[in-house]
Each structure stands twice: as structure tokens, then as C-alpha cells.
C-alpha positions as CSV (number, residue, x, y, z in Angstrom):
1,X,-119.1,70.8,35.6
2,X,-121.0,73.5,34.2
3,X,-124.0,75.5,34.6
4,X,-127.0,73.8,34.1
5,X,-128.5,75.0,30.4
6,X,-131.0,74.1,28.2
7,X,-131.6,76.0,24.6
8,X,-134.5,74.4,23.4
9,X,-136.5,76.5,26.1
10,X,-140.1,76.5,23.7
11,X,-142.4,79.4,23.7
12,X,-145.2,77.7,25.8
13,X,-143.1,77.3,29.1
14,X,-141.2,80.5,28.6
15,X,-145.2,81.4,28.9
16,X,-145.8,79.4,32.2
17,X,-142.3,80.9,33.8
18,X,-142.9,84.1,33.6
19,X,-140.8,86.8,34.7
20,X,-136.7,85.8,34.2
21,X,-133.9,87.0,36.1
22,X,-130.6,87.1,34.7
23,X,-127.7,85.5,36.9
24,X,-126.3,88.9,38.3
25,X,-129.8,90.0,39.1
26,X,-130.6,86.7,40.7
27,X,-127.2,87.1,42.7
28,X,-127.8,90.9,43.8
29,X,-131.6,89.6,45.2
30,X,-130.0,86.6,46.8
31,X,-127.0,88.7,48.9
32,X,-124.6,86.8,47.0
33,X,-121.4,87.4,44.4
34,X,-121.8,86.2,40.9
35,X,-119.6,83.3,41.5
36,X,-121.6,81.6,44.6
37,X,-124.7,82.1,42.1
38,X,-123.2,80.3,39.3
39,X,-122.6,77.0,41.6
40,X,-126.4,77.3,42.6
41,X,-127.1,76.8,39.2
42,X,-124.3,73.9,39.0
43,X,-125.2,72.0,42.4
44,X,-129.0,71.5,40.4
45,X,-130.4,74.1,43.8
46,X,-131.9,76.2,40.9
47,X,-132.8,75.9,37.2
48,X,-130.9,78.3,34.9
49,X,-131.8,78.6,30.6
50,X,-130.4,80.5,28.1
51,X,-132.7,83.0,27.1
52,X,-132.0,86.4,25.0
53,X,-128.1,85.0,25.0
54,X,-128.2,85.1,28.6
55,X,-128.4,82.6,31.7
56,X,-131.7,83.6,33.5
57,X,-133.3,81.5,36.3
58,X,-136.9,82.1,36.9
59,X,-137.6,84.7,39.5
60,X,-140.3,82.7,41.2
61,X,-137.6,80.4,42.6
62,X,-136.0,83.4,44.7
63,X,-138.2,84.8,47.5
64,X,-137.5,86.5,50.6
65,X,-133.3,87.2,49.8
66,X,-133.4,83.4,49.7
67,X,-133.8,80.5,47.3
68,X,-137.5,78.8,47.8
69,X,-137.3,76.5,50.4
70,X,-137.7,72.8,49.2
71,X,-136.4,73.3,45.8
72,X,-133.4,72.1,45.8
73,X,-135.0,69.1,46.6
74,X,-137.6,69.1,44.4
75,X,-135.6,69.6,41.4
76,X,-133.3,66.5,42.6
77,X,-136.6,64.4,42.6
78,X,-137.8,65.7,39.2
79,X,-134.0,64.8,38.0
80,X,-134.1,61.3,38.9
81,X,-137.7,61.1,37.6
82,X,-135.9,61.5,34.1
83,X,-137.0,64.7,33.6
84,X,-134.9,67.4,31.6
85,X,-134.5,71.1,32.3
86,X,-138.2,72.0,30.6
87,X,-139.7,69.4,31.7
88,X,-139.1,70.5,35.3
89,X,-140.1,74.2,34.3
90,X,-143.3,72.8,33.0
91,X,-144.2,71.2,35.9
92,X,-143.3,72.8,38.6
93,X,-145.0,76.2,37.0
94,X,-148.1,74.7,35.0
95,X,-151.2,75.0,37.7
96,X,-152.9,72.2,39.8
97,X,-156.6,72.7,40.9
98,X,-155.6,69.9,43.5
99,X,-152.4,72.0,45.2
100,X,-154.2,74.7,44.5
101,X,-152.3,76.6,42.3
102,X,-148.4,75.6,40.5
103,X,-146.2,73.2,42.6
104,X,-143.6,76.5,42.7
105,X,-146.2,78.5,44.3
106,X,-146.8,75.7,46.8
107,X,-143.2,75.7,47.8
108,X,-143.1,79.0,48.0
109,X,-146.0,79.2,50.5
110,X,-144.2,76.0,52.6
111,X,-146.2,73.2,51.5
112,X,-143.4,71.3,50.0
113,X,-144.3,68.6,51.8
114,X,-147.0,67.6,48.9
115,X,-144.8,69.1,46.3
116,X,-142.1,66.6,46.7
117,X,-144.8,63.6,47.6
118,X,-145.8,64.3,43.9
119,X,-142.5,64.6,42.5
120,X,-140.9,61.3,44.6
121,X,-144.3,59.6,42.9
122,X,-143.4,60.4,39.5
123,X,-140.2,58.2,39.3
124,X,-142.7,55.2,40.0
């Protein structure tokens, strides 16, 4: 199986992401090799794109040395919602006057509870 990629990533949500980290990056800020980072990317825990000819995960989605709590989850609910790679980047990073704030800020501040209420109701 390989690493989750998507080369369609359009300008807008490049926009919404923000600031990129490139695999070895991503790997040095997790404590991890290379390797162990490349089967994050295949076991769906995180999002990875090709960007610039590289695979770059956003850098919202590492916090603390650790990946965000509740995303690995969330990104399996958004999967069996039918949604793609983008489609998960646009939602998780476009804002919500409800949350408030982006679903990926909410994780990151632990209220993942909602974050994967919303995303379990989207498959429905």
C-alpha cells in the first residue's frame, strides 16, 4: 500500500492549510525515523499531498511531539463519508462560527468529541 497522495491539491485549500511540513520535517518534530512517518501517512493517521514535488502533511496536524489527538479518527470518519484527500483538508481547515474556529483547531484544543459528532453525521 502506498502513501496516501493526492496531486490535484487546488490553490484555495493549499490557502486554508497553511503552513506544510515535508515528511522528514514532520518525522524530526514527531521523535520518529522517516520510515515510521511514511506508515502514518499509509495507516490514513495523517494526510500527506504532493506539493513542490514533495510529500508534505500539514503542520497543524502535529502538536506537542505528537500527532493531534482524535485525528486519526477523524480522518477515518471523513473516509467512509466518501470524502477524498481535499475534501478532508477543506473541511477539517475551513472555519466554523459554531465550533468556534476550524474542526483541526478544535481537535487540537481536545474537543474532538464534536469534531467527530460532525464528521460520523456526514455519512448520513
Amino acid at each position: 500500500m502506498q502513501a496516501t497522495v493526492d496531486s490535484t491539491l487546488d490553490a484555495h485549500t493549499d490557502a486554508l492549510v497553511g503552513e506544510w511540513v515535508t515528511l522528514p520535517e514532520a518525522a524530526e518534530r514527531l521523535g520518529l525515523n522517516l520510515s515510521r512517518t511514511k506508515q502514518l501517512v499509509r495507516d490514513h493517521k495523517v494526510l500527506g499531498v504532493q506539493r513542490a514535488g514533495s510529500l508534505m502533511i500539514p503542520a497543524a496536524f502535529i502538536r506537542d511531539g505528537q500527532v493531534v489527538k482524535g485525528l486519526p479518527g477523524t480522518l477515518t470518519l471523513l473516509s467512509d463519508a466518501g470524502y477524498d484527500t481535499v475534501e478532508t483538508l477543506r473541511w477539517l481547515f475551513t472555519a466554523d462560527d459554531t465550533l468556534p474556529g476550524t474542526p483541526v483547531q478544535a481537535l487540537a484544543e481536545n474537543r474532538g468529541t464534536e469534531i467527530r459528532r460532525r464528521a460520523q453525521a456526514l455519512a448520513f
